[in-house]
PAZAPA-4460 file (N, C-alpha, C; in steps of 0.05 Angstrom, whole numbers, plus 32768, in hexadecimal, padded with zeros to 4 digits):
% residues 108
    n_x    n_y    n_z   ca_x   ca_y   ca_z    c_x    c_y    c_z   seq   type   mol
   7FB1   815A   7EDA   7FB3   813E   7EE4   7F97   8136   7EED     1      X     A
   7F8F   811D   7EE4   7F72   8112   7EEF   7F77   8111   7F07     2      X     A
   7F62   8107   7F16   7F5F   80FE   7F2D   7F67   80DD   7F31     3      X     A
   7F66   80CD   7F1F   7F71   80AD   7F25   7F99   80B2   7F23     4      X     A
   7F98   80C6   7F15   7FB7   80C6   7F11   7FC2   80D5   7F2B     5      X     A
   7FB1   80EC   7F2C   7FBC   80F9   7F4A   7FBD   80E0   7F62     6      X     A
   7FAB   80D8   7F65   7FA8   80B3   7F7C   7FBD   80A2   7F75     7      X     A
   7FCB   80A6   7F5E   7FE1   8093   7F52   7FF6   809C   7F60     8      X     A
   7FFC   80B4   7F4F   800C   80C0   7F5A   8014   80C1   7F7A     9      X     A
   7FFD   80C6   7F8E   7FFF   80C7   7FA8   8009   80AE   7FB9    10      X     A
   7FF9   809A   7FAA   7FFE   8079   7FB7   8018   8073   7FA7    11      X     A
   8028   807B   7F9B   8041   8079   7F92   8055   8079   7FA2    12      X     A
   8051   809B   7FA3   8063   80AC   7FB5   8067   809B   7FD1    13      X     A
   804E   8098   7FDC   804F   808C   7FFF   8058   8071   7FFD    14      X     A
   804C   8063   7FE9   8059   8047   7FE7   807E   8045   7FE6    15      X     A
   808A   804C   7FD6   80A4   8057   7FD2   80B1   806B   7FED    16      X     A
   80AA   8074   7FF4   80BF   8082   800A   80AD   807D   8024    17      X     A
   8091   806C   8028   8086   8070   803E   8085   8087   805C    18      X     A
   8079   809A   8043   8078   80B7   8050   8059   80BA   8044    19      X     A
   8047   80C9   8059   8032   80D4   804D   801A   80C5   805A    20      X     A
   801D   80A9   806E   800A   80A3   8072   800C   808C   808B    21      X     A
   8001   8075   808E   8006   8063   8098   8010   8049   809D    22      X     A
   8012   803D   80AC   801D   8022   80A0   8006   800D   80BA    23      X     A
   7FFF   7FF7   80AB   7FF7   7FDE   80B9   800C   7FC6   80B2    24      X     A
   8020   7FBB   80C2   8027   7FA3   80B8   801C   7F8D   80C8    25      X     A
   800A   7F6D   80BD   8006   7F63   80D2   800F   7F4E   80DD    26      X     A
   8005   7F41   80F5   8021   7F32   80FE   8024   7F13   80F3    27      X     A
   801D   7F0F   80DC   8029   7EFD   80C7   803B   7F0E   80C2    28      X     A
   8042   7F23   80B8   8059   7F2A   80A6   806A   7F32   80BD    29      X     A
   8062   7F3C   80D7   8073   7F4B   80F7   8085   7F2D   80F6    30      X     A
   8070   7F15   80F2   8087   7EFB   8100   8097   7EEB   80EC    31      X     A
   80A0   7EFC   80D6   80BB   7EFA   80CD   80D1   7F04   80D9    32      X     A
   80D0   7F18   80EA   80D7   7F23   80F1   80EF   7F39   80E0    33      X     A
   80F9   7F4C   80F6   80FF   7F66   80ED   8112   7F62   80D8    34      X     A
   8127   7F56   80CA   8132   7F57   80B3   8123   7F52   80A4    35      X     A
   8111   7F3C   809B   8108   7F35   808D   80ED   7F48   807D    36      X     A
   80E2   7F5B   8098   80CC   7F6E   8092   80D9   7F83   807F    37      X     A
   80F5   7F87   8090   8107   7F9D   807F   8104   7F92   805C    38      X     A
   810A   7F7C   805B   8104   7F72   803D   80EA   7F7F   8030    39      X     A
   80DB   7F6D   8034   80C2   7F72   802E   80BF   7F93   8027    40      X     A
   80BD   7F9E   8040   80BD   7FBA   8034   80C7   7FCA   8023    41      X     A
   80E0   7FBD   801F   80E9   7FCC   8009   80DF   7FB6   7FEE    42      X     A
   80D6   7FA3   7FEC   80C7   7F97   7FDA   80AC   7FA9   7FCF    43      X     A
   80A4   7FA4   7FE5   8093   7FBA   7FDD   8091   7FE0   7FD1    44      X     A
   80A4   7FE2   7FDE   80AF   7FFB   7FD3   80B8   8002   7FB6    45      X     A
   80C3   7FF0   7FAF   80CC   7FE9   7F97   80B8   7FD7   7F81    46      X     A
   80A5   7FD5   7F86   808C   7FC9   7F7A   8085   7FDE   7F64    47      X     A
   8087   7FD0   7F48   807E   7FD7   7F35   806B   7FCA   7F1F    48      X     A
   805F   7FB2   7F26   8056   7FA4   7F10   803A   7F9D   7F10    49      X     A
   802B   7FB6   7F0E   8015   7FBF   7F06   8004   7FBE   7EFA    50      X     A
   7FF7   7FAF   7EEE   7FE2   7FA9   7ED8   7FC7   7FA2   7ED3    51      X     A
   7FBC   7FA3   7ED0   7F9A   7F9D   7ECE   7F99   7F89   7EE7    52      X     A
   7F9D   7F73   7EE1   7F8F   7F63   7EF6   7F97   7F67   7F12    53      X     A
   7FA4   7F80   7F1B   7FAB   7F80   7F2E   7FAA   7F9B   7F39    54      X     A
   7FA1   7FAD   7F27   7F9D   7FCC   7F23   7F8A   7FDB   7F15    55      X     A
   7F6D   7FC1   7F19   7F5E   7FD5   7EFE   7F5A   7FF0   7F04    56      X     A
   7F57   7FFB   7F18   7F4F   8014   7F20   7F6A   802A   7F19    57      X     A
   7F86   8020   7F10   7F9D   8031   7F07   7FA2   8040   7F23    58      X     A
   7FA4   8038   7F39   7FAA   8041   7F50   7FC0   8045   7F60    59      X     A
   7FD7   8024   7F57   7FDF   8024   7F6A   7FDB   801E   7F81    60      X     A
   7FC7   8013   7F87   7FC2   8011   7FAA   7FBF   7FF0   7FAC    61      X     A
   7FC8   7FDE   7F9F   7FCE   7FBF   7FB2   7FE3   7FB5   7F9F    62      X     A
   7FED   7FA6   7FA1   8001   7F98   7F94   8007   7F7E   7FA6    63      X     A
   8016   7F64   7FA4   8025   7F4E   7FAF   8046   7F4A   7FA1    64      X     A
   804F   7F3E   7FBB   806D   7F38   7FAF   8071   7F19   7FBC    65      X     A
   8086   7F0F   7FB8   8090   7EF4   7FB6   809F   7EF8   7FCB    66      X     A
   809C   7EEE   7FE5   80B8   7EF5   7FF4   80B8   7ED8   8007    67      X     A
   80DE   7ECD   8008   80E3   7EB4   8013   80C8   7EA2   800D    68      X     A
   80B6   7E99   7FFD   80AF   7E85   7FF2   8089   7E8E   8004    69      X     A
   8087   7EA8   8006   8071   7EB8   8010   8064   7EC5   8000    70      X     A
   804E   7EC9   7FF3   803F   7EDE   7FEB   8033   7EF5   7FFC    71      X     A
   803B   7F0D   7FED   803F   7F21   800B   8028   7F37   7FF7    72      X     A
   8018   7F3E   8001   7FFE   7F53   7FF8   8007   7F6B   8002    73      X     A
   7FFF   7F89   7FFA   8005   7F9B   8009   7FE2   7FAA   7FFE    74      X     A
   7FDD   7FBA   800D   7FC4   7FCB   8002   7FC6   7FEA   8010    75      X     A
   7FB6   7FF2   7FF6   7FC1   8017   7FFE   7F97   8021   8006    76      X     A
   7F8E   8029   801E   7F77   8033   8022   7F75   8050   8029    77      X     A
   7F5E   805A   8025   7F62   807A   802C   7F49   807A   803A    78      X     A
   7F55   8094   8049   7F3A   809B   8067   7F3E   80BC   8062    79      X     A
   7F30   80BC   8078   7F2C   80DD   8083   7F47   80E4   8092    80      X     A
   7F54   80F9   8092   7F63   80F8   80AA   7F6D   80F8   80BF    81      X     A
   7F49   80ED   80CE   7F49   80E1   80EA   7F43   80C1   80F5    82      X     A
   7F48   80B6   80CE   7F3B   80A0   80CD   7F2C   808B   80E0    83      X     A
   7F18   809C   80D5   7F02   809C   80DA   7EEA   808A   80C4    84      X     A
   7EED   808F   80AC   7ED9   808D   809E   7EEA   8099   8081    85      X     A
   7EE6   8084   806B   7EF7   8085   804E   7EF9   80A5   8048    86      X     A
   7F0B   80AB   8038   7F18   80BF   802E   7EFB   80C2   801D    87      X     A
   7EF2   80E5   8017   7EDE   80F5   800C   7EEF   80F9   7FE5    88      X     A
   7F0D   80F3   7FEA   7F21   80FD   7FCF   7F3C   80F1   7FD5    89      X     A
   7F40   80D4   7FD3   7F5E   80D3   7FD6   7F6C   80D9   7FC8    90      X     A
   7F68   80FA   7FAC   7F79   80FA   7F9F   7F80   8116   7FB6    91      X     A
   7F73   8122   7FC8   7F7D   8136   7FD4   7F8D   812E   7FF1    92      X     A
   7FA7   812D   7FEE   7FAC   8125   8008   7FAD   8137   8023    93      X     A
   7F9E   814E   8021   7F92   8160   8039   7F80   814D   8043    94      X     A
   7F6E   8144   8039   7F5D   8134   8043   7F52   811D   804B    95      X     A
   7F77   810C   803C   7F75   80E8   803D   7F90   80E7   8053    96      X     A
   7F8C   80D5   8058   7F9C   80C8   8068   7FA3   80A9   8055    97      X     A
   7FBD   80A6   8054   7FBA   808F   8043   7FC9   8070   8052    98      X     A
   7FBC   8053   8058   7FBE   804A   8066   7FC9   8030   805C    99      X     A
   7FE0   8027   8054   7FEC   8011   8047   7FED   7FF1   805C   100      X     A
   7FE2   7FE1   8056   7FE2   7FC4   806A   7FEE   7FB7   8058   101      X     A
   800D   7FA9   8062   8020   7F9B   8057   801A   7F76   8065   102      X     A
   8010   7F67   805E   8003   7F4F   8060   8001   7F2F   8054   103      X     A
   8009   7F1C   8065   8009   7F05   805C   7FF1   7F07   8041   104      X     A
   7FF3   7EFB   8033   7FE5   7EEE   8020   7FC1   7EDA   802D   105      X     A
   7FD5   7ECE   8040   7FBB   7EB4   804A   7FB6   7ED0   8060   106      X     A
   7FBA   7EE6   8066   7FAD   7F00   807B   7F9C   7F0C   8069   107      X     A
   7F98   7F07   8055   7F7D   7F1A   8042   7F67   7F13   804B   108      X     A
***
Protein backbone atom coordinates (compact mmCIF):
# COMPACT_ATOMS: atom_id res chain seq x y z
CA UNK A 1 0.00 0.00 0.00
CA UNK A 2 1.34 3.62 -0.92
CA UNK A 3 1.51 6.12 1.38
CA UNK A 4 -1.56 8.50 -0.08
CA UNK A 5 -3.70 5.28 0.20
CA UNK A 6 -2.38 4.38 3.72
CA UNK A 7 -3.58 8.50 4.66
CA UNK A 8 -6.88 7.33 2.86
CA UNK A 9 -7.31 4.69 4.47
CA UNK A 10 -6.57 6.30 7.99
CA UNK A 11 -8.78 9.54 7.41
CA UNK A 12 -11.52 7.02 6.50
CA UNK A 13 -11.40 4.86 9.32
CA UNK A 14 -11.54 8.06 11.96
CA UNK A 15 -13.93 9.90 9.89
CA UNK A 16 -16.51 6.87 10.08
CA UNK A 17 -16.35 5.66 13.66
CA UNK A 18 -14.56 8.89 15.04
CA UNK A 19 -11.91 7.00 16.88
CA UNK A 20 -8.21 7.69 16.38
CA UNK A 21 -8.02 11.36 16.84
CA UNK A 22 -9.75 14.59 17.50
CA UNK A 23 -12.55 16.53 17.09
CA UNK A 24 -13.00 20.59 16.75
CA UNK A 25 -16.66 21.48 16.30
CA UNK A 26 -17.19 25.26 16.11
CA UNK A 27 -19.72 27.26 17.62
CA UNK A 28 -21.60 27.93 14.36
CA UNK A 29 -22.22 24.31 14.11
CA UNK A 30 -22.33 23.98 18.66
CA UNK A 31 -25.44 26.59 18.02
CA UNK A 32 -27.61 24.27 16.29
CA UNK A 33 -27.52 22.66 18.90
CA UNK A 34 -27.22 19.05 20.27
CA UNK A 35 -29.74 17.06 17.96
CA UNK A 36 -29.00 18.74 15.19
CA UNK A 37 -24.93 18.28 15.64
CA UNK A 38 -25.93 14.59 16.21
CA UNK A 39 -27.10 14.95 12.42
CA UNK A 40 -24.42 16.45 10.97
CA UNK A 41 -22.09 14.02 12.34
CA UNK A 42 -23.36 11.32 11.18
CA UNK A 43 -23.56 13.28 7.76
CA UNK A 44 -20.41 13.41 7.85
CA UNK A 45 -19.63 10.04 8.77
CA UNK A 46 -21.34 8.76 6.06
CA UNK A 47 -19.70 11.11 3.49
CA UNK A 48 -18.73 9.58 0.37
CA UNK A 49 -18.60 11.85 -2.63
CA UNK A 50 -15.20 12.37 -3.39
CA UNK A 51 -13.75 13.63 -6.43
CA UNK A 52 -11.18 15.79 -7.95
CA UNK A 53 -12.39 19.07 -7.14
CA UNK A 54 -12.72 18.33 -3.77
CA UNK A 55 -9.92 15.68 -3.25
CA UNK A 56 -7.09 16.28 -5.55
CA UNK A 57 -4.64 14.99 -3.13
CA UNK A 58 -6.98 11.35 -2.94
CA UNK A 59 -7.05 11.82 0.82
CA UNK A 60 -10.01 12.03 2.18
CA UNK A 61 -9.38 14.73 4.47
CA UNK A 62 -12.28 17.68 3.69
CA UNK A 63 -15.50 17.17 2.27
CA UNK A 64 -19.08 19.50 2.76
CA UNK A 65 -22.69 18.37 3.21
CA UNK A 66 -26.05 20.13 2.90
CA UNK A 67 -27.67 20.20 6.19
CA UNK A 68 -31.29 22.14 7.06
CA UNK A 69 -30.58 24.61 4.20
CA UNK A 70 -26.57 24.95 5.68
CA UNK A 71 -23.40 24.15 4.02
CA UNK A 72 -21.45 22.26 6.56
CA UNK A 73 -17.35 21.79 5.72
CA UNK A 74 -15.54 19.24 7.74
CA UNK A 75 -11.53 19.06 7.41
CA UNK A 76 -9.17 16.21 8.44
CA UNK A 77 -5.35 17.84 9.65
CA UNK A 78 -2.43 15.98 10.99
CA UNK A 79 0.19 16.97 13.79
CA UNK A 80 2.69 15.46 15.97
CA UNK A 81 1.22 13.73 18.83
CA UNK A 82 1.65 16.55 21.10
CA UNK A 83 0.30 18.77 18.59
CA UNK A 84 2.53 20.72 18.45
CA UNK A 85 3.71 21.20 14.95
CA UNK A 86 2.25 19.08 11.54
CA UNK A 87 2.61 15.44 11.33
CA UNK A 88 6.52 14.28 9.96
CA UNK A 89 4.04 10.99 8.10
CA UNK A 90 0.32 11.05 8.43
CA UNK A 91 0.38 7.80 6.83
CA UNK A 92 1.97 6.53 10.30
CA UNK A 93 -0.45 6.91 12.96
CA UNK A 94 2.36 6.39 15.85
CA UNK A 95 3.22 9.60 14.98
CA UNK A 96 0.01 11.71 13.78
CA UNK A 97 -2.49 12.68 15.71
CA UNK A 98 -5.36 13.27 13.41
CA UNK A 99 -7.54 16.45 13.95
CA UNK A 100 -11.08 16.71 12.20
CA UNK A 101 -12.90 20.58 12.45
CA UNK A 102 -16.62 20.04 11.63
CA UNK A 103 -17.68 23.82 10.49
CA UNK A 104 -20.07 26.39 9.20
CA UNK A 105 -19.29 27.03 5.66
CA UNK A 106 -19.28 31.14 6.15
CA UNK A 107 -16.46 29.64 9.48
CA UNK A 108 -13.77 28.82 6.71
Amino acid sequence: MNKTDRIRELNDAFRRTMLGGRFVITNGVRSLGQTQLSKVVQLVQAFDAFEASNDPHQEHDFGSVDFDGKKIFWKIDYYDRQLKYGSENPANPAITMRVMTIMLAEEY
